[in-house]
C-alpha positions in Angstrom: -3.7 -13.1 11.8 -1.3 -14.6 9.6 -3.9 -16.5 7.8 -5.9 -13.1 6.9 -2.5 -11.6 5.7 -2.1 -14.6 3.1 -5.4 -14.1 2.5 -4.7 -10.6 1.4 -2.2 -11.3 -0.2 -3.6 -13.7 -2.9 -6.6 -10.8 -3.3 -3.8 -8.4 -4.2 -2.3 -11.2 -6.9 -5.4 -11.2 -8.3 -5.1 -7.5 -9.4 -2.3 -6.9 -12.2 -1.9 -3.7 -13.5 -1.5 -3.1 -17.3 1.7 -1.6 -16.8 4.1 -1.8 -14.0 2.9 1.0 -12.5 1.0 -1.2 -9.0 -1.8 0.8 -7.2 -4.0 -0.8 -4.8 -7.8 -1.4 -5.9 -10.2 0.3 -3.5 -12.1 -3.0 -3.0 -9.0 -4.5 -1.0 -8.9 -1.8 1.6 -13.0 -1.7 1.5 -13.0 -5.2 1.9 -10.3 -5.0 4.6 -12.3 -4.7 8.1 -10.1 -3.8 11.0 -6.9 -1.3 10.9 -4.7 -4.4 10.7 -6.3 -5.4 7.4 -5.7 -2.4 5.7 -2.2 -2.2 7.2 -1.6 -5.5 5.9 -3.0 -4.9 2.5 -0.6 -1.5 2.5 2.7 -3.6 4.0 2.3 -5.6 0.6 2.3 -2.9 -1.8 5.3 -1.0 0.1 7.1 -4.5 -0.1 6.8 -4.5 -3.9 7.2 -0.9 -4.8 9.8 0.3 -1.7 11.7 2.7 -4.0 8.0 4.5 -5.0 7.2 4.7 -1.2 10.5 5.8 -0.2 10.1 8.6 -2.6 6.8 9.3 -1.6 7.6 9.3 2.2 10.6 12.1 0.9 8.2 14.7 -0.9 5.7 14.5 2.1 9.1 15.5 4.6 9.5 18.1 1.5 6.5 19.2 1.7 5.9 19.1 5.2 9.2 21.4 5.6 7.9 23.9 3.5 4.9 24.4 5.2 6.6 24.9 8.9 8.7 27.9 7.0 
């Protein structure tokens, strides 16, 4: 498994944005079979960009909050 996980990886290298803003190109996670590839490809971006996940993980509580009012 490790193997398909550095295998990911380099896929996702090959993919620079233009600016620093990093999104992840639909082929990877087309490309990416099982659960465990797509989990792998979406470990890799949240290990790049934690401070946009963490913020993105806080307006889904936000929103979620909202909604249960």
């Amino acid at each position: 498994m490790s193997d398909e996980i550095d295998e990911l990886k380099k896929k996702l290298k090959q993919f620079k944005p233009a600016k620093k803003k990093l999104s992840i190109p639909r082929e990877l996670l087309n490309d990416a079979k099982s659960y465990e590839d797509k989990l792998a490809v979406i470990k890799t971006v949240s290990e790049r960009e934690m401070k946009r996940v963490i913020m993105i993980v806080k307006d889904m509580l936000k929103d979620d909050l909202k909604n249960k009012k």
